[in-house]
C-alpha positions in Angstrom: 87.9 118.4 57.0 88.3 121.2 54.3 86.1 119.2 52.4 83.7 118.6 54.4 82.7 122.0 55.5 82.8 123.0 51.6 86.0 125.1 51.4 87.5 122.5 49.1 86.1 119.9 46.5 85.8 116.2 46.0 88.9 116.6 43.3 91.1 119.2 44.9 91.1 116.9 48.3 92.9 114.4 46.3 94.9 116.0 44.5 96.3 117.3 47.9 96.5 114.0 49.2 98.3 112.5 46.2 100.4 115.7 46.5 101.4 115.2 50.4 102.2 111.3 49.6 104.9 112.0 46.8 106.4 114.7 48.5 106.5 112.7 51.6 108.9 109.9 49.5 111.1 112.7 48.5 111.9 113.4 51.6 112.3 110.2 52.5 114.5 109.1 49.3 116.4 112.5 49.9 115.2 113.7 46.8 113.5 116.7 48.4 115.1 119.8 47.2 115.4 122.4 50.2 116.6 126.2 50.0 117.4 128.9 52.4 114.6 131.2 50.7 112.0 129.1 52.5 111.8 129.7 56.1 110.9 126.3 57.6 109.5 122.8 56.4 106.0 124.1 56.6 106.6 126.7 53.6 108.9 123.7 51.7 106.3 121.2 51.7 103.2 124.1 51.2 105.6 125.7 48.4 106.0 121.9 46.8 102.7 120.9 46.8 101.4 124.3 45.0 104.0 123.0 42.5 102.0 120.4 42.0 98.8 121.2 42.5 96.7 125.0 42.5 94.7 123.4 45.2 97.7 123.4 47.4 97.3 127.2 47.8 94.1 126.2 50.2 95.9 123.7 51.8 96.7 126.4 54.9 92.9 127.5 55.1 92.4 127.7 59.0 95.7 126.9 59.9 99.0 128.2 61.8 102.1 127.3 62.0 101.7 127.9 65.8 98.8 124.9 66.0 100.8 122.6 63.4 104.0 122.6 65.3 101.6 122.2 68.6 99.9 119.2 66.3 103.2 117.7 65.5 105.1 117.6 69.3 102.3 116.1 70.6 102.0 113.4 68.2 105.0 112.9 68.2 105.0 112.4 71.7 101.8 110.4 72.0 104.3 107.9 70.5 107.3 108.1 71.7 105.7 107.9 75.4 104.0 105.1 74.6 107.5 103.4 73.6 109.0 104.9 76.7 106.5 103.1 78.8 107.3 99.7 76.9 110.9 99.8 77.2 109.8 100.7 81.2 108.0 97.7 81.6 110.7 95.7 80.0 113.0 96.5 82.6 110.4 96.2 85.7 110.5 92.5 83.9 113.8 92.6 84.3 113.5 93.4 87.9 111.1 91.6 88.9 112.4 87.9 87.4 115.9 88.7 88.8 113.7 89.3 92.2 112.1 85.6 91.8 115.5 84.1 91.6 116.7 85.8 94.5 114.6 85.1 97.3 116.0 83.9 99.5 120.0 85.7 98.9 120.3 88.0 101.9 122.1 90.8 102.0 123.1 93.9 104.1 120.6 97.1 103.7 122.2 100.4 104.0 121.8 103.9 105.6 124.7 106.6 105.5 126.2 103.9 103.1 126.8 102.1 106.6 125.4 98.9 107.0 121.7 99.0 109.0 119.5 96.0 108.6 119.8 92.2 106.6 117.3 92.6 104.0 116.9 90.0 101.1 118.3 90.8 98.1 115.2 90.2 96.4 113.2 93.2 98.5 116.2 94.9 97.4 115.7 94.7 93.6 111.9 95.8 94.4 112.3 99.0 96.1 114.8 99.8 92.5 111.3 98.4 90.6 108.4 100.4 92.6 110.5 103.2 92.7 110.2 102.8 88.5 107.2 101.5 88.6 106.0 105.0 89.7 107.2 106.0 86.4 104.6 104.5 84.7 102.2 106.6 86.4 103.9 110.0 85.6 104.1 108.7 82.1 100.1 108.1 81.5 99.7 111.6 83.1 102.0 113.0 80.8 100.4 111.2 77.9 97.1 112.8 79.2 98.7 116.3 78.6 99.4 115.3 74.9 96.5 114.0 73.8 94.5 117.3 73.5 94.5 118.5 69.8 95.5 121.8 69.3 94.5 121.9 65.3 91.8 124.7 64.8 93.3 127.5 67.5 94.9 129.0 64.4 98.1 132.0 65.3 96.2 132.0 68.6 92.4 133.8 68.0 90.8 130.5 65.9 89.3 131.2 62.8 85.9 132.6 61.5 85.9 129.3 58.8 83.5 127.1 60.6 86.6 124.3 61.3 84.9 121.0 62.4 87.5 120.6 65.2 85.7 117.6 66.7 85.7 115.7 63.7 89.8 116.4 63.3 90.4 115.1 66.7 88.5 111.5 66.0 89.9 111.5 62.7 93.6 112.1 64.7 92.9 109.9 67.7 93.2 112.9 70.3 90.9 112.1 73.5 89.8 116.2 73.7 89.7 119.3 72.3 91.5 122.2 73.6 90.0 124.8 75.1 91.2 128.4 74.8 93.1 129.5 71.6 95.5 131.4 73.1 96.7 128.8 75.9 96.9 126.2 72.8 99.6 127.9 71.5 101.4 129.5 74.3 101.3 125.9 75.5 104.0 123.4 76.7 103.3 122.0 79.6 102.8 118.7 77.9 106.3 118.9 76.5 107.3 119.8 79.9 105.7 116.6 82.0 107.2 114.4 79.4 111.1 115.5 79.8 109.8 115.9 83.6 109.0 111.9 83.8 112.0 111.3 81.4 114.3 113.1 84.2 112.2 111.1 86.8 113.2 108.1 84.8 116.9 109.1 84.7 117.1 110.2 88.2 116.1 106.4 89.4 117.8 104.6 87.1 120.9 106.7 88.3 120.2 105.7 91.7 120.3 102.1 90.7 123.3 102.2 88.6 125.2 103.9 91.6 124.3 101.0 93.4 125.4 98.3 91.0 128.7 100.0 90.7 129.3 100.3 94.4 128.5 96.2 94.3 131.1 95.7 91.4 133.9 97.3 93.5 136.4 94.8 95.8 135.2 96.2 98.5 131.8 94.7 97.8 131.9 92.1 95.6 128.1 91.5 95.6 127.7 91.3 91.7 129.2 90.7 88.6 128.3 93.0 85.2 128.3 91.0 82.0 131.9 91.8 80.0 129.5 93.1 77.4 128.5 96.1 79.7 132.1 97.0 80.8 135.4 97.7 79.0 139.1 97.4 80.1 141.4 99.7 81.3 144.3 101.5 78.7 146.7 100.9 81.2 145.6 98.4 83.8 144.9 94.7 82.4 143.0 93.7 85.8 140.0 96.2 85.5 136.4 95.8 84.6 135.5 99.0 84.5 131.3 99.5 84.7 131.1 102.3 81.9 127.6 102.0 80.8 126.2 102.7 84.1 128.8 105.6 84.9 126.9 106.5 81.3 123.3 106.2 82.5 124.7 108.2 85.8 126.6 111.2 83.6 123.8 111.5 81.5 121.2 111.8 84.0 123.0 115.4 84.4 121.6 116.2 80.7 118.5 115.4 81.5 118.2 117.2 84.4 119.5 119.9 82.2 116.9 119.5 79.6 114.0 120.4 82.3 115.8 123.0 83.6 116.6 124.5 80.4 113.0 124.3 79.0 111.9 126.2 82.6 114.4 128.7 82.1 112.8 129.5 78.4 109.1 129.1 79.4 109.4 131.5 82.8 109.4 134.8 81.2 107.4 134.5 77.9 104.5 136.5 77.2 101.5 135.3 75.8 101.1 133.6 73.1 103.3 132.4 70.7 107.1 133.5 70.6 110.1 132.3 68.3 111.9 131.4 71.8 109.7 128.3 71.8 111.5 126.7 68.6 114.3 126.2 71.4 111.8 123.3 73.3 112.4 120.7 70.2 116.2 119.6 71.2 115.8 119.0 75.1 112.2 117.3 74.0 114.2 114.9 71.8 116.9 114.6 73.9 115.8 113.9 77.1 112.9 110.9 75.7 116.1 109.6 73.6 118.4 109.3 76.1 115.6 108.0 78.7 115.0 104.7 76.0 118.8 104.5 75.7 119.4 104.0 79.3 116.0 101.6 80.2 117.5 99.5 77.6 120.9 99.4 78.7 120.1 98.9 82.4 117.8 95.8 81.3 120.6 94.8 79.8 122.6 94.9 82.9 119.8 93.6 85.1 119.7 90.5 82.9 122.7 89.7 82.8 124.2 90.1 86.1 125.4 87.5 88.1 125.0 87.8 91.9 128.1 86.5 94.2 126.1 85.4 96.6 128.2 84.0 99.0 129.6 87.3 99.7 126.9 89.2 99.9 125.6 87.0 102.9 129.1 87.2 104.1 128.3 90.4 104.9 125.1 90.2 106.1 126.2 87.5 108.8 129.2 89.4 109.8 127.9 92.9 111.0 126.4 93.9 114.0 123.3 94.1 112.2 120.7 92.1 114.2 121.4 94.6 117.1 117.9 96.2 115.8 116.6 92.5 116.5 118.6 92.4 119.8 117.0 95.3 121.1 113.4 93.9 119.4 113.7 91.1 121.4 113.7 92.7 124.2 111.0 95.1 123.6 109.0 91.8 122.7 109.6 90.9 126.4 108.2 94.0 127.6 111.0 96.4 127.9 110.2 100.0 126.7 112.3 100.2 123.6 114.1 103.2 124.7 116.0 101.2 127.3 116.0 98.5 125.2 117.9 100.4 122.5 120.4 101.5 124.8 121.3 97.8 126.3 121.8 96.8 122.5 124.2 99.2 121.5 126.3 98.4 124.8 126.3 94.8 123.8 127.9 96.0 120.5 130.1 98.3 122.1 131.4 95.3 124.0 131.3 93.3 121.3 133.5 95.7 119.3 136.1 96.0 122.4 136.7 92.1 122.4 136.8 91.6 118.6 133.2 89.3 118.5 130.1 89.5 117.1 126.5 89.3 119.2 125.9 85.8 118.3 129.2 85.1 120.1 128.6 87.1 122.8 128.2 84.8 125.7 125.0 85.0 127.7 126.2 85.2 131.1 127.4 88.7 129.6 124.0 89.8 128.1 122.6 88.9 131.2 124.6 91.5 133.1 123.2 93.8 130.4 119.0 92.8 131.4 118.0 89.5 132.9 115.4 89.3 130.0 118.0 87.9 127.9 117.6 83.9 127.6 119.2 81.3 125.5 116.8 81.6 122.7 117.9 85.1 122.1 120.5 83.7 119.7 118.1 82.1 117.5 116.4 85.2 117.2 119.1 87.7 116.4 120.0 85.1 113.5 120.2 87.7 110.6 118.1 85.1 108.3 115.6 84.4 111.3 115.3 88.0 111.5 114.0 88.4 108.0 111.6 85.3 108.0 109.9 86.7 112.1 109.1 90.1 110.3 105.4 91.0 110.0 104.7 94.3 109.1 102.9 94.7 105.3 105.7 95.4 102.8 108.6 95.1 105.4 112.0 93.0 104.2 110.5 89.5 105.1 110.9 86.5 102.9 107.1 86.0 102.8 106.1 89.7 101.9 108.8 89.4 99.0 107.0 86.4 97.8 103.5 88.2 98.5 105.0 91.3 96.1 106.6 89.2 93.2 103.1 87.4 93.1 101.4 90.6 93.0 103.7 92.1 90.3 103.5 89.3 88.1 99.8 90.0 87.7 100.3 93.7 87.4 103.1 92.9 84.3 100.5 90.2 82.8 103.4 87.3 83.3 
């Protein structure tokens, strides 16, 4: 760009370039020779090159370090977000194919961690994968944020060298320019909706892992984690225990830290540039790290997982579940569902004081509670009738799983 606007020649461009591409294999060979005399990499590699070259003593012509380390994050990030959203749709994949092979597995649903409704196990695993899915969306906004260049804003003032900005940024594959100078380099929101979808990332996959590990336990026994994502107890032969998700889990903490910690710098800063911003590199790193770490572990997990069905319907047949459906079915029959509410939970109350479930209730009994109640009320309450009458759009039904999987296929390209 130099170049082009006359500041340097044909010759000097070159030998800058040829400059830049040996110092860059020093670095990488380790060669590089650095010294506490220089104060950053900037002045190392500008210091190197004018060892090489007089025309490396234009090389900073229009330039800060303020809009180079601005330049650098965000390609950096333009990169690394990209990657984050791969290994994201890896795992909805993941999801989603476990899903397919689980259609028709019920299973019990839970509020209060206390059992509520028989859903499919399958609708399960998609409310984990639209809840991620969402990611996707905070990561193309935060990509958006990035791909402004900064390159041209200068300390924070710009420069009276006529700098062809425009032709930087379609040389550098940024979508815009950036607009004021001074916001350029006082700028990190970009940095900040990255670690903020990177701790959105975490939170969820936290959520899920807290799951699976309540399913590992005896008292569940829903699933089974492949050995290679568990590890044995010093002491106790018996145990399995499920340390990479307690991993994802404990370091969803740090992530959560690193947004915090980069609010807690940003809040009080005055305009433009300060030196506290050097401290936004290590949660940045962090926090997209960690976030690729635990997509690819829970894939992992999600893959090889082996579902214990048996028990898991167990569970879903031996509740007193299908009350909601008990109390449906008389709505259905024109009761307001109000009353119809309060009949069903007497039904489980007696239920409960003689040691049965409602499919064993006898119907002489539920007819004492409302003569609406006929034979065919058993058939209904069925926990896996329950989930194939549902009709409402996206509800826990067999046929709006199978409606969802086909749709997400199409959105994954598979």
């Amino acid at each position: 760009m130099l170049e082009r606007i006359g500041i340097i020649t044909e010759e000097e461009t070159k030998e800058i370039i040829k400059g830049l591409d040996e110092i860059e294999k020093e670095i990488e060979s380790g060669t590089f020779q650095f010294s506490d005399a220089l104060e950053d990499i900037h002045m190392h590699i500008e210091t190197r090159l004018i060892a090489k070259t007089e025309a490396g003593k234009k090389l900073h012509t229009g330039r800060s370090r303020n809009d180079q380390i601005s330049l650098d994050m965000r390609l950096f990030l333009k990169d690394e977000l990209k990657g984050l959203d791969e290994d994201l749709a890896g795992l909805l994949s993941a999801v989603l194919r476990k899903a397919e092979t689980q259609i028709e597995v019920i299973m019990p649903g839970y509020t209060h961690l206390q059992r509520a409704q028989v859903v499919p196990l399958s609708h399960y695993l998609l409310g984990h994968y639209y809840a991620l899915k969402r990611d996707r969306a905070r990561l193309k906004a935060a990509r958006m944020t990035a791909d402004v260049l900064p390159l041209g804003s200068g300390a924070l003032a710009g420069s009276t060298i006529p700098l062809d900005r425009e032709w930087v940024r379609k040389k550098l594959g940024f979508a815009r320019v950036s607009e004021n100078s001074m916001d350029t380099v006082a700028d990190r929101d970009f940095i900040m909706d990255a670690v903020y979808a990177a701790a959105m990332i975490m939170t969820h996959l936290s959520r899920f892992a807290e799951d699976l590990i309540l399913f590992t336990t005896q008292e569940y026994a829903f699933i089974s984690l492949p050995d290679k994502l568990t590890t044995g107890s010093s002491l106790m032969p018996h145990k399995k225990n499920p340390d990479a998700l307690e991993l994802i889990r404990g370091k969803t903490g740090r992530v959560l830290g690193d947004i915090f910690g980069l609010f807690a710098i940003l809040k009080g800063l005055p305009f433009t540039y300060n030196r506290d911003l050097q401290e936004d590199k290590e949660p940045m790193f962090h926090a997209i790290e960690t976030a690729r770490d635990a997509l690819a572990i829970m894939t992992l997990c999600i893959d090889g997982l082996t579902v214990l069905k048996d028990n898991m319907e167990k569970a879903a047949e031996e509740s007193f579940m299908p009350a909601v459906e008990l109390a449906e079915y008389l709505t259905i029959k024109g009761m307001p569902f109000r009353e119809a509410h309060g009949i069903a939970g007497t039904a489980v109350r007696q239920c409960e004081e003689s040691g049965i479930l409602l499919d064993q209730m006898p119907l002489a009994r539920l007819k004492k509670l409302s003569p609406l109640f006929e034979k065919d009320v058993f058939e209904y309450i069925k926990p896996r009738n329950a989930v194939r009458m549902r009709k409402s759009k996206g509800s826990a039904s067999f046929d709006e799983v199978k409606k969802a999987i086909d749709a997400e296929k199409k959105y994954l390209g598979f």
